[in-house]
N, C-alpha and C positions, 0 to 999 in steps of 0.2 A: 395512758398518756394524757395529761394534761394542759390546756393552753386557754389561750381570750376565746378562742372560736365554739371550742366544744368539748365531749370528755368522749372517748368512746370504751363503754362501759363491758362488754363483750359482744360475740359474734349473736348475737337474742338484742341487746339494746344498745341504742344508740342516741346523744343528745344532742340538739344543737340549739346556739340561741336564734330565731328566728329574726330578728331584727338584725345580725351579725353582718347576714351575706345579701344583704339588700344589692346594693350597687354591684359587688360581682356579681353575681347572682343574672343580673340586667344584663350587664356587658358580656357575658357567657353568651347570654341568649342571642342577643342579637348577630355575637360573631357565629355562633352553632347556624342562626337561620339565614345566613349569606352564603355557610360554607356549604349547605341543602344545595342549596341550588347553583350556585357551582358547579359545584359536583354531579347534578341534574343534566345538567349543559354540560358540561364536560361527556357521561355517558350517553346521551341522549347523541350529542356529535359523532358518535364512533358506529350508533347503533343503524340500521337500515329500516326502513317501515315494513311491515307482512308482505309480501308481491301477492298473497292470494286475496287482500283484501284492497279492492278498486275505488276511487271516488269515482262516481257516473256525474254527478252534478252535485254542486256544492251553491247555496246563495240563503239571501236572509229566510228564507220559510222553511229550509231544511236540507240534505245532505241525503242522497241517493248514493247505495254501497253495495258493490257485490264482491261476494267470497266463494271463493272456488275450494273445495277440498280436496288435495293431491297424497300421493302416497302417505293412505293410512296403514300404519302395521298394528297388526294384532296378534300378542306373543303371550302362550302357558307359561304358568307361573304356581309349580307348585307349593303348597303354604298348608300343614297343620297333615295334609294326605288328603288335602281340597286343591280341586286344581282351578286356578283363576284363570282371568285374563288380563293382559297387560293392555289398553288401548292408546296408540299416539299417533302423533304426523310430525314434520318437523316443524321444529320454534314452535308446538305447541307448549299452554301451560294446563293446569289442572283443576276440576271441581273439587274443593274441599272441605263438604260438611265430611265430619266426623263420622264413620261409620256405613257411609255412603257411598253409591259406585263413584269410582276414582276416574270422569271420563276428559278425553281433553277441550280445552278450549282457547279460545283466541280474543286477545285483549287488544285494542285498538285506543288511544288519545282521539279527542276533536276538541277542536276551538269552540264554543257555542257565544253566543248572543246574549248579552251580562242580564237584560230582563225577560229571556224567552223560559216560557213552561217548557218542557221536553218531554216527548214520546214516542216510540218506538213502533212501526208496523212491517208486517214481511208483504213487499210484495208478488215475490213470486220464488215457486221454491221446486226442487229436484231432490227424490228420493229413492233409498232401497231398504228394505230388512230383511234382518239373517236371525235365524232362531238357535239356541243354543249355545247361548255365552252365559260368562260367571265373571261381571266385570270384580278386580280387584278394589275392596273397599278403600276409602281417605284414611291414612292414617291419624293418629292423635297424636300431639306434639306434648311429651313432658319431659320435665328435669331429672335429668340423672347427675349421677356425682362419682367420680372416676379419678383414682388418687387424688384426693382433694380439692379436684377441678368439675367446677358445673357446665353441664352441656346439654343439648336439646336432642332428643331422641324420639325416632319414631314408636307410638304404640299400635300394636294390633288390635282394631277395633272393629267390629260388625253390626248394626243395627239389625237384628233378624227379623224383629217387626216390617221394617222398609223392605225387607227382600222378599216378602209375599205380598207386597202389595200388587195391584192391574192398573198402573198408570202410567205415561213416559216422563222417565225423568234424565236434564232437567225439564220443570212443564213449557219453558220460554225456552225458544231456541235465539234468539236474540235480546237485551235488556239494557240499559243505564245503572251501572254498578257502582257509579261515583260519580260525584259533582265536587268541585273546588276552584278554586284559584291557583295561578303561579305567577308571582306577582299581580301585573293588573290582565294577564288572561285567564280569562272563565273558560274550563276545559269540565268534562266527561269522560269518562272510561266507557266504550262501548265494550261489553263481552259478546262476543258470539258461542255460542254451543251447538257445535254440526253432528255431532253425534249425542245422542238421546237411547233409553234403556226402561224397557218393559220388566221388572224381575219378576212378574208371576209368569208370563210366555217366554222368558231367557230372552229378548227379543232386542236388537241392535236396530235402533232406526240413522241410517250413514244419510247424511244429507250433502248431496254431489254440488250443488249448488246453490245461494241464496242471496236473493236479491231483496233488500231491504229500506226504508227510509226513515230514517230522523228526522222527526217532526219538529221545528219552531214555533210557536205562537205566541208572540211580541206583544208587549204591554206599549202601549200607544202614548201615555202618560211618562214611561218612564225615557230617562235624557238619553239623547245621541249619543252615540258613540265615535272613537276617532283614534284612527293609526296610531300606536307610541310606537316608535320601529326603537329599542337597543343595539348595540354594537356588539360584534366581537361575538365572544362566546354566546353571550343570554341570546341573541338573534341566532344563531347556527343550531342552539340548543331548541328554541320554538318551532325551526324548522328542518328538526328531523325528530321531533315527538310529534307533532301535529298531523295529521292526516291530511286533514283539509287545512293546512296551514297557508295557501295564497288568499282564501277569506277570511278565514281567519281572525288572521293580523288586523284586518279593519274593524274587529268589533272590540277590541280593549278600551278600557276608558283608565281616562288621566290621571295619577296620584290624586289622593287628597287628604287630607289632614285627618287625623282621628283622636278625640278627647281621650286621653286618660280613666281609666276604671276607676272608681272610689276606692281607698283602702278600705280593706277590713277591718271591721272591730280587734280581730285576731293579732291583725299588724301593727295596730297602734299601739297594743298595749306587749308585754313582756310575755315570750311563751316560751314554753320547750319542744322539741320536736324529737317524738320518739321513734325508734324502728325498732319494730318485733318482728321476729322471724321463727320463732316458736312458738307455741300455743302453753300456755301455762303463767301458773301464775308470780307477778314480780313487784319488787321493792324498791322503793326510790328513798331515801334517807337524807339526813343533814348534810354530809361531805359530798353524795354526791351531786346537789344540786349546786353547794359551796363550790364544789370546781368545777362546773359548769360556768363559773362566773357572775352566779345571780348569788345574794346576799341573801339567807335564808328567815335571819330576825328582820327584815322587812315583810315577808310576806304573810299575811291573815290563813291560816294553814284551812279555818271555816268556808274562803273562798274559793279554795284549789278547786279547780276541774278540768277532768280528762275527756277529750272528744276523740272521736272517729267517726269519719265518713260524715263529719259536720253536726253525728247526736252525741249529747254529751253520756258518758260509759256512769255507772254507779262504782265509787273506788272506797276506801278504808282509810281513815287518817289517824293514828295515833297521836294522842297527844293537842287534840285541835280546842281542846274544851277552852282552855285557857284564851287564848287568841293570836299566840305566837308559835313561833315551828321553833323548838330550839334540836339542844342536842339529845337523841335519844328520838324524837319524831320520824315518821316513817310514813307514808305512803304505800300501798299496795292495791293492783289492782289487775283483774285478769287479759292477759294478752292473746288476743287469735293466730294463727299460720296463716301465714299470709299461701294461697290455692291457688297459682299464678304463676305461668310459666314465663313471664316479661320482670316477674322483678320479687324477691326473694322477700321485701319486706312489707310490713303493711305499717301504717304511721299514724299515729296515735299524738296528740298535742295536748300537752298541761301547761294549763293559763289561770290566772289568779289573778284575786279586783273584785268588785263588783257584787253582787248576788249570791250566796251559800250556795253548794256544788252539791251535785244529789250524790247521796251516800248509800253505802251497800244495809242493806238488811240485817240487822244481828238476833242471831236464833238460837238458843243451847242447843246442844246437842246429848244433855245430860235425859236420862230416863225419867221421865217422873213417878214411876212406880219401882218402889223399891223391891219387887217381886220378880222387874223384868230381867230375860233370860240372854246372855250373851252369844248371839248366832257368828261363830267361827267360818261359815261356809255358804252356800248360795247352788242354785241350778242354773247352771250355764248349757247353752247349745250351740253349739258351731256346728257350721254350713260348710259343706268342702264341694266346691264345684268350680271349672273351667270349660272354658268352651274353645276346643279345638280342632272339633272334626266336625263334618256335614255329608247329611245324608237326606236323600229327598221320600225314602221311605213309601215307595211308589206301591208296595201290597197294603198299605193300612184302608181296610171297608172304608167306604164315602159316604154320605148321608145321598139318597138317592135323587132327593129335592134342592140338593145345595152338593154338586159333586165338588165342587173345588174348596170345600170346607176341611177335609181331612188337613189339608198342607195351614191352613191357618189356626185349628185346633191343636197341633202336635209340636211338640220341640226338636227341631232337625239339628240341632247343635251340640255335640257332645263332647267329654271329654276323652277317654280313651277307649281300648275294647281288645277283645281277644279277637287277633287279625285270622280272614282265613284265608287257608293252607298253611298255617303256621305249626310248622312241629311243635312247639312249647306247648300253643293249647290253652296258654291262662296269661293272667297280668297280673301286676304287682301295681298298688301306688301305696308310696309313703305318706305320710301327715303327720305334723305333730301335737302335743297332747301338751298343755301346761296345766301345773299347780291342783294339782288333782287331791283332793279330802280323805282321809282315809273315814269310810262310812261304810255301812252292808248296804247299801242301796244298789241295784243291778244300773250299769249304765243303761238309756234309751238308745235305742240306733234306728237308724231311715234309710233303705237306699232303693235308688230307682235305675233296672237294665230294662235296654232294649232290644230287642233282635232285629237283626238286619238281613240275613238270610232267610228265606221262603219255608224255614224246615220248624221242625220241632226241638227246642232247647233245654238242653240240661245241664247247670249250672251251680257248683259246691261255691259259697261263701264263708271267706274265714278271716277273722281279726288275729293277728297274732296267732296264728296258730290255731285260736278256737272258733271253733265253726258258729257259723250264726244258723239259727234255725234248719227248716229241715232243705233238701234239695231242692232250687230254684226249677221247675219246669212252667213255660210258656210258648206258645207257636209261634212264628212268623215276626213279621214287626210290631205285636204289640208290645203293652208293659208289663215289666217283673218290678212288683214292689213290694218291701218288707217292711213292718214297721212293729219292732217287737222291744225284747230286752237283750242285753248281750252278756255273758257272765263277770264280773266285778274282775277278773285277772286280764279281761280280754284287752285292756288297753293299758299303757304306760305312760311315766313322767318323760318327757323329750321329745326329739323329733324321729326316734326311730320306729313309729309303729308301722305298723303294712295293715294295708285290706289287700286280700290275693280272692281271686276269681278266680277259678279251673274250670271247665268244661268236661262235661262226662260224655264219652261216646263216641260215635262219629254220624256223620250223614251227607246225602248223595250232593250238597254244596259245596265240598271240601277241596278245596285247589280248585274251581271253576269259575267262571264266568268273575275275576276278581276285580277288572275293571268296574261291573255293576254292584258288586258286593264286595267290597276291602276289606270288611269286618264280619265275624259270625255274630255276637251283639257287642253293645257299647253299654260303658258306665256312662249316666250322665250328672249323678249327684248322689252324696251319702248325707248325714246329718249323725252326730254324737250329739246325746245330751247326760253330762254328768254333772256330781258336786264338786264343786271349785273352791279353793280356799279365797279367803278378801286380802287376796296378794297383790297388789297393782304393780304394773310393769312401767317402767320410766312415769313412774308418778301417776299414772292412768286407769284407772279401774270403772267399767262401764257392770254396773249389775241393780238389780231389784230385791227391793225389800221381802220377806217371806209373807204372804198373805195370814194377815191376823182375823181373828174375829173378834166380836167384841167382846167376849168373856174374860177373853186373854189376855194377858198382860202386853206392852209395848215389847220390842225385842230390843236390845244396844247392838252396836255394831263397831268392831275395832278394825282398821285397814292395816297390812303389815307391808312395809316397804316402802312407804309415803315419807316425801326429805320434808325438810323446814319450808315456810312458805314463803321464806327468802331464795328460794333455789334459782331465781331468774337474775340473782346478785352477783359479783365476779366477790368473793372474800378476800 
């Protein structure tokens, strides 16, 4: 589709003329940031303040606050064959580093004093702890895509480092988690956090009561301040987000004019505004900047440059020797994915004028010795590991001068395992295998079991069918690890190969105590390293060169599956 505004070139690029949308653009904003708050005041009117958080005194030096903590519930939650814990109270909200105990907390508005420093102290506090929790960690929020439609989705995420740590966390049970304006009130987000978490002692610190103050310290220098009371909604809305909202109100200060930013360089002159939303590389040519609306035999093609993130990118110009972009001119240059769960593109700007635009590097890629040998294939190694079960692995020897070392030495995070009292006795996991060389080279294999049970372990490993080495035995919770070759049949082209674990035998563990023991051992990671052909997958091929010496000739290298380096173009 074609117009004055823009061209949209497909769902990877997008052009617009930047000077086009100046004035909407403006008018957008201003009605979007009236309609904020509106709508602020509007829910802020409907909402009611915490009742468990009190103003005690409120005045210019500071704000005295207590929080009472009422029916907290604490509810299992099992996840992976880990059992968590759910921790809340009501109208609470939640701690949300990534990977982190998920614990609750309580956010509060204040009015503050437009030139005071702010700081936080507890004055006086009530506690208890309880040992033996497993708080459920923050989830991670990414993009999913579901018949066509993007949406935000919880991931399962654990920092296992953070869960052996000896500290409470969070370390503040009270903090300033934000400073801004609303209109001309200067406000803060007080967070409280009444509940706090030991994970090396499993330890719940519940904090029954806290009594707290908000410190002021007033610039002397800076101007008075003075009531603007609004009407209507904007006054109902200050006064049911505010806490301290009866002093509040008296420390806003009056509109006042604010100068204009300078334009930018950027805006004065003629740009294009691109949006990538895939990583690879893409073409801009005569028509399509022609229907973008810009005239192409105007612009010094020597000039062009591409910026992001405000550094100008190194790009490709055919055709620039001359000093016209005609027909047959092209552009190209590589585009990143935009890693961002707020917005699908990343934007890229080419501008022209001025000063020669840095350009990409040109290097043959021809052999220079006519001896060199054409390498069809490569060593590849994939890692096949997840982490879904936990185990605290409480028989592994201690170091006798550092007993609490074993838990931070060892990996408690596994993937799967042959459960016990299970009839069956063994596990299956699938993987798949791509673009596999035909060569006599034995594949490499790696893989690391653990036992979880107190007994002695014995364990048949088998790929497809052929067994890897000879029978696994090891005792108790340590490691089983093998790191040999597997036979050239043991694996296949697709996604149907198996690694199968069995267990031989039986012993005195078997259907007991399965609350402490779920599992008789666990997988926690394998590794294949085989020869891979130079097949790239959707244009992608990550691999290394074969190590030469220098006697040896250079080697060529041909990729099979690789499109034109127009592929970021609609044809």
């Amino acid at each position: 589709m074609t117009n004055k505004e823009g061209i949209l070139l497909s769902d990877q690029i997008f052009l617009r003329l930047n000077h086009a949308f100046g004035k909407v653009l403006n008018q957008l904003l201003l009605s979007f940031v009236l309609l904020l708050f509106t709508s602020l005041c509007s829910f802020a009117g409907s909402q009611e303040i915490d009742p468990s958080i009190k103003v005690i005194n409120s005045d210019t030096s500071g704000i005295t606050i207590e929080f009472e903590l009422n029916g907290l519930e604490i509810k299992q939650r099992e996840f992976n064959n880990t059992y968590y814990h759910l921790i809340k109270y009501k109208d609470c909200s939640w701690t949300s580093e990534v990977g982190k105990p998920q614990l609750p907390i309580s956010s509060v508005f204040l009015g503050v004093p437009q030139s005071a420093s702010i700081s936080v102290n507890i004055i006086n506090s009530t506690y208890s702890d309880d040992f033996g929790y497993l708080p459920f960690p923050a989830s991670d929020k990414v993009l999913e895509k579901s018949d066509g439609i993007d949406y935000i989705a919880d991931k399962f995420v654990i920092d296992r480092e953070f869960y052996r740590q000896n500290f409470l966390y969070p370390s503040k049970i009270a903090d300033i988690v934000y400073e801004g304006n609303i209109r001309h009130q200067r406000t803060v987000i007080l967070e409280i956090r009444p509940v706090q978490y030991n994970p090396a002692l499993k330890m719940l610190r519940k904090y029954n009561k806290i009594t707290l103050r908000v410190n002021f310290s007033l610039n002397k220098l800076a101007p008075k301040s003075s009531p603007v009371i609004y009407k209507d909604e904007f006054e109902n809305g200050y006064k049911s987000l505010l806490l301290n909202y009866d002093s509040a109100k008296s420390w806003r200060t009056s509109p006042k004019s604010v100068k204009l930013a300078p334009k930018s360089s950027m805006a004065e002159s003629q740009s294009l505004k691109l949006f990538i939303s895939k990583r690879g590389i893409y073409k801009l040519d005569y028509d399509m900047i022609k229907g973008s609306g810009i005239d192409p035999s105007k612009i010094d093609p020597r000039t062009l440059k591409i910026t992001y993130k405000g550094s100008e990118v190194p790009i490709y110009v055919y055709g620039e020797s001359d000093g016209k972009f005609d027909k047959g001119d092209y552009i190209e240059f590589f585009g990143a994915e935009a890693k961002n769960i707020y917005t699908r593109w990343n934007v890229y700007w080419l501008s022209w004028g001025g000063n020669k635009g840095v350009r990409m590097a040109q290097k043959s890629g021809t052999p220079s010795s006519s001896s060199a040998r054409e390498v069809t294939f490569f060593k590849s190694k994939v890692r096949f590991e997840e982490d879904r079960l936990h185990h605290k692995l409480q028989h592994t020897e201690s170091d006798q001068n550092d007993p609490d070392s074993w838990f931070e030495s060892r990996d408690h995070w596994f993937w799967t395992g042959i459960e016990n009292g299970s009839p069956k006795n063994e596990v299956t996991v699938k993987f798949p295998v791509y673009d596999i060389a035909q060569n006599l080279v034995k594949p490499d294999f790696k893989i690391e079991l653990v036992g979880c049970t107190n007994f002695e372990h014995y364990v048949m490993i088998s790929l497809n069918g052929h067994r890897v080495g000879e029978e696994a035995k090891w005792y108790s919770q340590e490691i089983y690890s093998f790191d040999g070759q597997v036979p050239i049949d043991s694996i296949k082209e697709g996604f149907d190969n198996e690694l199968r674990l069995a267990r031989i035998g039986m012993n005195l563990s078997d259907g007991k105590d399965m609350d402490s023991y779920p599992y008789q051992i666990y997988l926690n990671w394998f590794e294949l390293g085989y020869y891979r052909k130079l097949m790239a997958v959707q244009d992608t091929l990550e691999f290394s060169a074969p190590e030469q010496k220098a006697s040896k000739p250079l080697a060529s290298i041909t990729l099979e599956g690789i499109s034109t380096l127009d592929r970021g173009r609609i044809p």
